[in-house]
Every structure is written in structure tokens, then in C-alpha cells.
C-alpha positions in Angstrom: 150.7 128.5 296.7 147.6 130.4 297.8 145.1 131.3 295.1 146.1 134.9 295.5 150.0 134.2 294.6 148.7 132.2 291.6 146.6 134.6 290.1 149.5 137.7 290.8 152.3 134.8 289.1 149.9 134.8 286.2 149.3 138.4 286.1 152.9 139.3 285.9 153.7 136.5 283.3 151.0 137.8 280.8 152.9 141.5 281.3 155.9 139.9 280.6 154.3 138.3 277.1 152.7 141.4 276.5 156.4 143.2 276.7 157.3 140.9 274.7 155.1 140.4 271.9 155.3 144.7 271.6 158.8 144.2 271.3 158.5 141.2 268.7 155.8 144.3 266.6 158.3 147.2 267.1 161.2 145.2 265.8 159.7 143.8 262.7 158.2 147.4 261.8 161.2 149.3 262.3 163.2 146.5 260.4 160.6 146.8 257.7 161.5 150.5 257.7 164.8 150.2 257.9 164.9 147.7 255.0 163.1 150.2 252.8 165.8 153.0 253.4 168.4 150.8 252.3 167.3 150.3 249.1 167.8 153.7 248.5 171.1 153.4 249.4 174.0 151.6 247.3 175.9 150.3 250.6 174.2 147.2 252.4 174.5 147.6 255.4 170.7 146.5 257.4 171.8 143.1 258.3 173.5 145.1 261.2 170.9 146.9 263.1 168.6 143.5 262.4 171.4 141.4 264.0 172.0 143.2 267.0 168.6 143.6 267.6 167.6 140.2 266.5 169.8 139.2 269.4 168.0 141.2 272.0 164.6 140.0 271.0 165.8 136.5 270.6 167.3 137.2 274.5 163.7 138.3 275.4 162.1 135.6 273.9 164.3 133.1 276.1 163.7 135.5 279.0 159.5 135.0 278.9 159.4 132.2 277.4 162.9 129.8 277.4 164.7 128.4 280.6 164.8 132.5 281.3 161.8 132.7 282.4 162.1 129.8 285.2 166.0 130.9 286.1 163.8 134.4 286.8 161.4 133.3 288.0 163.4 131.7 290.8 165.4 134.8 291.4 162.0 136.8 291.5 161.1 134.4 294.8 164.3 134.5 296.2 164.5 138.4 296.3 161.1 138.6 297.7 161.7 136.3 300.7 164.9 137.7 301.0 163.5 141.3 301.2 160.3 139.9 303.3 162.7 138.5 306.1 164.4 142.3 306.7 160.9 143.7 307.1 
């Protein structure tokens, strides 16, 4: 790997955290928000909203920073060669 390939690799991994991490912020401040509302009303029902979404972020995580991120990783090169070899 050529020190050009390293530094794009790197480049698009700190995007990836940075996605990340700003959907980590926007989750815990709408949840915050969310929470707030529901005091004003006599039905509980946030758990739902913070669930589903708690699922996505938890996927993200894994996706940046679990096995994801290698299993993607390897697609990522695959596609590129792939699409390189019909050019």
C-alpha cells in the first residue's frame, strides 16, 4: 500500500468517525428533547423512538468501529478493483 492509499484509507475513516460521532450528538439531543416532552404527557411512550434509534446508532457504531468496518472495508476494495478492471 503506497503512502498515497494510506493517507486516503485514513482520510475516509476519520469521515466515517466524524459521521458517526454527529450522529452519536444528534441522537442524545433529540432524545434529551424528546424525554422532556414526555413528561408533559401522561402516556410513556419515549423508550420507543430511543429504541429504534438506539438500534441504528448502535449499527453505526459496529459499522465504523465493530467487525463493520473491516467486512466494509473489504467490500470498499473489492468494488474498486472490480470497477478499475472495466475501465
Amino acid at each position: 500500500m503506497t503512502e498515497t492509499q494510506k493517507i486516503a484509507r485514513a482520510e475516509r475513516k476519520v469521515q466515517a468517525m466524524t459521521g458517526f460521532y454527529i450522529h452519536l450528538a444528534t441522537f442524545g439531543a433529540v432524545m434529551l428533547l424528546l424525554v422532556g416532552l414526555n413528561f408533559t404527557d401522561p402516556h410513556w411512550w419515549v423508550q420507543w423512538p430511543f429504541a429504534g434509534w438506539g438500534i441504528g446508532v448502535a449499527a453505526h457504531w459496529y459499522a465504523v468501529f465493530g467487525r463493520g468496518a473491516e467486512m466494509l472495508q473489504r467490500w470498499q476494495l473489492k468494488k474498486i478493483y472490480e470497477l478499475k478492471s472495466h475501465m
